[in-house]
DRENDO-1510 file (C-alpha; in Angstrom, 1 decimal, always signed):
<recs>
REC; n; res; u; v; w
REC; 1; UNK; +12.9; -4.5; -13.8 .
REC; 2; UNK; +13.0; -0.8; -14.4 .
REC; 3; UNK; +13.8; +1.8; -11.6 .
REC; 4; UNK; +11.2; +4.9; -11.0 .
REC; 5; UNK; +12.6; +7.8; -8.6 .
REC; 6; UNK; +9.5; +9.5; -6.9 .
REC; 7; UNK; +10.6; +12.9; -8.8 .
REC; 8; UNK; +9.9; +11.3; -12.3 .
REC; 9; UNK; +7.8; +13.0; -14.4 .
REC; 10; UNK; +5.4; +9.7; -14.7 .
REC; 11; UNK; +4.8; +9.3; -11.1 .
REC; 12; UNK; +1.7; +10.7; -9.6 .
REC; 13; UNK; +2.1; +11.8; -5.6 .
REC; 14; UNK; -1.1; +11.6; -3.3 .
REC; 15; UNK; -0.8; +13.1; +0.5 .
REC; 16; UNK; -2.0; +11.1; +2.6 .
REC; 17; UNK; -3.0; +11.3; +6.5 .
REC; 18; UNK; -2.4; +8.6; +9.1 .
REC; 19; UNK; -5.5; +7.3; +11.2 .
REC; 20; UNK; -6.5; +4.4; +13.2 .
REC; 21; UNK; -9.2; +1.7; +12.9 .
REC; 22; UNK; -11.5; +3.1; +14.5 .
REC; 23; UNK; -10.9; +2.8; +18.3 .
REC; 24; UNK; -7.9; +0.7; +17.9 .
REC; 25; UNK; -4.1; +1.5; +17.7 .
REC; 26; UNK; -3.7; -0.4; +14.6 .
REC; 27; UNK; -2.9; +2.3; +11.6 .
REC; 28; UNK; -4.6; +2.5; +8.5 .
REC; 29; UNK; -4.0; +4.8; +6.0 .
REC; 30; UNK; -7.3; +6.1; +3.9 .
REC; 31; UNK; -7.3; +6.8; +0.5 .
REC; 32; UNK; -10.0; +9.2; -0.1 .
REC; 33; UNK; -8.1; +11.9; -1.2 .
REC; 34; UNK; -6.9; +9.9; -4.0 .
REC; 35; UNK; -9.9; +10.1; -6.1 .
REC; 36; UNK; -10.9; +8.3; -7.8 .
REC; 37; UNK; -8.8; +5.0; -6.5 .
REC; 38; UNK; -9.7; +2.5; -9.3 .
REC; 39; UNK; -9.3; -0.7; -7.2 .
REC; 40; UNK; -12.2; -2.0; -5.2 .
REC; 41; UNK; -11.5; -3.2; -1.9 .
REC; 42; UNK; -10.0; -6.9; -2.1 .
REC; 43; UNK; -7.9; -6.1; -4.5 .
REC; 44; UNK; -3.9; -6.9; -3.7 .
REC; 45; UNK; -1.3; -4.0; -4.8 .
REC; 46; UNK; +2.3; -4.1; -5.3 .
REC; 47; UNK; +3.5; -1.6; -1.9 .
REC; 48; UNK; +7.2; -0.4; -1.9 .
REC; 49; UNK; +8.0; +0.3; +1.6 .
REC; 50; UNK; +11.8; +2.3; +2.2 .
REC; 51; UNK; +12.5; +0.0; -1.5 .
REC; 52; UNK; +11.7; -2.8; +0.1 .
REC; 53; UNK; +8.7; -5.0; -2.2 .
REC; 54; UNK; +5.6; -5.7; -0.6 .
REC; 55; UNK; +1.7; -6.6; -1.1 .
REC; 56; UNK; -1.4; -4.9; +0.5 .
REC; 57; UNK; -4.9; -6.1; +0.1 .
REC; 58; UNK; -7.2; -3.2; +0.0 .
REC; 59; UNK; -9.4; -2.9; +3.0 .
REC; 60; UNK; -12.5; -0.3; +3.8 .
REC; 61; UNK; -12.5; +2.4; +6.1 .
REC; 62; UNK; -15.6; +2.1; +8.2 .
REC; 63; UNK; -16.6; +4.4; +6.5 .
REC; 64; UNK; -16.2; +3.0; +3.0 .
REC; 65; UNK; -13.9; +4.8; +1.7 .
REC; 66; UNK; -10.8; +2.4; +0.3 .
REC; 67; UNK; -7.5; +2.0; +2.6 .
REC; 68; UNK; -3.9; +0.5; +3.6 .
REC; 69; UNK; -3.8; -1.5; +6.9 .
REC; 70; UNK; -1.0; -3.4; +6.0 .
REC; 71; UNK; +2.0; -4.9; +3.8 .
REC; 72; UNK; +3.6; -8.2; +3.8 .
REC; 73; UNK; +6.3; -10.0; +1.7 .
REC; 74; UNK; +3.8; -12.1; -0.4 .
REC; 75; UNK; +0.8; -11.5; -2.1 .
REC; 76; UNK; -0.3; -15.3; -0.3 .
REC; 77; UNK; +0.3; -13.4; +3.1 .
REC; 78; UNK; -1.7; -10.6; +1.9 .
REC; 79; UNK; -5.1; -12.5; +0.8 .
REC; 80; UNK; -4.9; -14.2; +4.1 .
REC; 81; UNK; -7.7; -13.1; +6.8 .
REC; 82; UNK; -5.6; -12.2; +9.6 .
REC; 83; UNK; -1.9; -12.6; +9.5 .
REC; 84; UNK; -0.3; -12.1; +12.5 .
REC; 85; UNK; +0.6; -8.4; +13.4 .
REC; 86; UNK; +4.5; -9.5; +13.7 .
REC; 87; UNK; +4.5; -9.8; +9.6 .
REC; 88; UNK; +2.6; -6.4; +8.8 .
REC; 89; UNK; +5.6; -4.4; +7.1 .
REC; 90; UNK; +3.4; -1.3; +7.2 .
REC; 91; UNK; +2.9; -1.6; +10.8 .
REC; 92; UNK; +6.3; -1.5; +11.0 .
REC; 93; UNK; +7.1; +1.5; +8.6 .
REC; 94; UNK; +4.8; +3.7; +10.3 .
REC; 95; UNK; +6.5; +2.7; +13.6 .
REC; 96; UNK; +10.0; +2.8; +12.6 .
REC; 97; UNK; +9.2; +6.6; +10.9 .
REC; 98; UNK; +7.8; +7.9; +14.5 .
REC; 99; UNK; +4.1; +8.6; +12.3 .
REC; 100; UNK; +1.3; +9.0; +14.3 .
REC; 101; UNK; -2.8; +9.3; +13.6 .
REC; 102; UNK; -2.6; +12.7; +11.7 .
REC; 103; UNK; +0.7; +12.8; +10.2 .
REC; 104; UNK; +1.1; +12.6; +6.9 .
REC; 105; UNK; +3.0; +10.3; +3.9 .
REC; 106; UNK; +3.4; +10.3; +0.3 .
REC; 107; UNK; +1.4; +7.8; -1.7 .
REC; 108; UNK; +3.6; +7.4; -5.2 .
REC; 109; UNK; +0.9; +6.0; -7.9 .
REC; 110; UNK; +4.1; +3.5; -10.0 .
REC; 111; UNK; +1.6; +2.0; -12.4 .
REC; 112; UNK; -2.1; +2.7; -11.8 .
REC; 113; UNK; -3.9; -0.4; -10.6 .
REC; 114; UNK; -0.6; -2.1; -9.8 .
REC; 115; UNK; +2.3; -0.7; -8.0 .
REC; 116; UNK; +2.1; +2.2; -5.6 .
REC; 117; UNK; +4.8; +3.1; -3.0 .
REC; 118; UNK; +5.0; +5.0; +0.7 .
REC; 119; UNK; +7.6; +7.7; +1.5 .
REC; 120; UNK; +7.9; +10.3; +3.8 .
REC; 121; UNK; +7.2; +14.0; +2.9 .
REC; 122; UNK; +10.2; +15.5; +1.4 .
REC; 123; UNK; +12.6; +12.3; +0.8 .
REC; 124; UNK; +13.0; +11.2; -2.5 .
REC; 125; UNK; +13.2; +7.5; -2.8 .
REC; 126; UNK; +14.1; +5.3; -6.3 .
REC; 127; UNK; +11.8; +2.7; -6.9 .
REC; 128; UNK; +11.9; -0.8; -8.3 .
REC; 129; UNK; +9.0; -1.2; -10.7 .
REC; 130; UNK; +7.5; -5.1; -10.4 .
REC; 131; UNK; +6.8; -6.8; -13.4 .
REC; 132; UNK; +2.7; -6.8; -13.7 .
REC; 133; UNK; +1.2; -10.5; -12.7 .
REC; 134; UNK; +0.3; -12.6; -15.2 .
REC; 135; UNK; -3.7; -11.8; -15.2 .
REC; 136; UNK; -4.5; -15.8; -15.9 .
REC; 137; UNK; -2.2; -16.9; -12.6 .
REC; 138; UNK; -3.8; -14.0; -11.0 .
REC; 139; UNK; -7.4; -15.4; -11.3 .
REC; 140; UNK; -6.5; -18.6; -10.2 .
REC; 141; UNK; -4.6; -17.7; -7.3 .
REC; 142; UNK; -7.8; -15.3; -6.2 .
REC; 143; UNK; -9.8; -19.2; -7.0 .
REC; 144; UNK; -7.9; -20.9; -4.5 .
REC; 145; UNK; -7.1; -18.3; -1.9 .
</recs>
């Protein structure tokens, strides 16, 4: 496993603003500004969170656009259609960081289509790259759920 900082040369940085699901308090954090995202929503990333490894399935803004709503330690945890809020490790980021709905992160782009990672504006923060999923165990974990 190969460490990135966010500085390097191959990492591509996205600002991005906080916001909430529509009426709710829950965060979410669009990625419309990141154009274009190549992932459809569904799809489940690699998130580093303060170096810390975690999954996000892609969810939709309502208005379409794709976005973050959460992170948990497994991809398993991360297909499943509503884990409890005590798990979500992006609830918890944006918490523990004192972010509200208009602040902004960094989005780090690791690997396109793979890994991505969350800092705040102006830290610097050294990545651990995941190895990229075996695309046949992929599929048949998507099968199964």
């Amino acid at each position: 496993m190969s460490r990135i900082p966010s500085d390097h040369a191959t990492v591509t940085s996205h600002s991005l603003a906080v916001d909430q699901v529509g009426r709710t308090s829950r965060p979410q954090l669009p990625l419309d500004s990141v154009a274009p995202f190549e992932l459809a929503p569904g799809a489940v990333l690699s998130l580093s969170l303060l170096g810390t490894q975690s999954y996000t399935q892609l969810a939709q803004t309502l208005a379409g656009a794709p976005a973050l709503r959460s992170a948990f330690q497994t991809r398993r945890l991360a297909r499943v259609e509503e884990p409890t809020a005590e798990d979500n490790r992006l609830a918890d980021w944006i918490d523990g960081a004192g972010l509200a709905a208009g602040d902004r992160v960094v989005f780090d782009v690791l690997a396109a289509g793979h890994a991505y990672g969350l800092r705040a504006p102006g830290e610097r923060v050294v990545y651990d790259s995941p190895a990229r999923p075996d695309p046949a165990l992929s599929d048949i974990a998507e099968k199964f759920g």
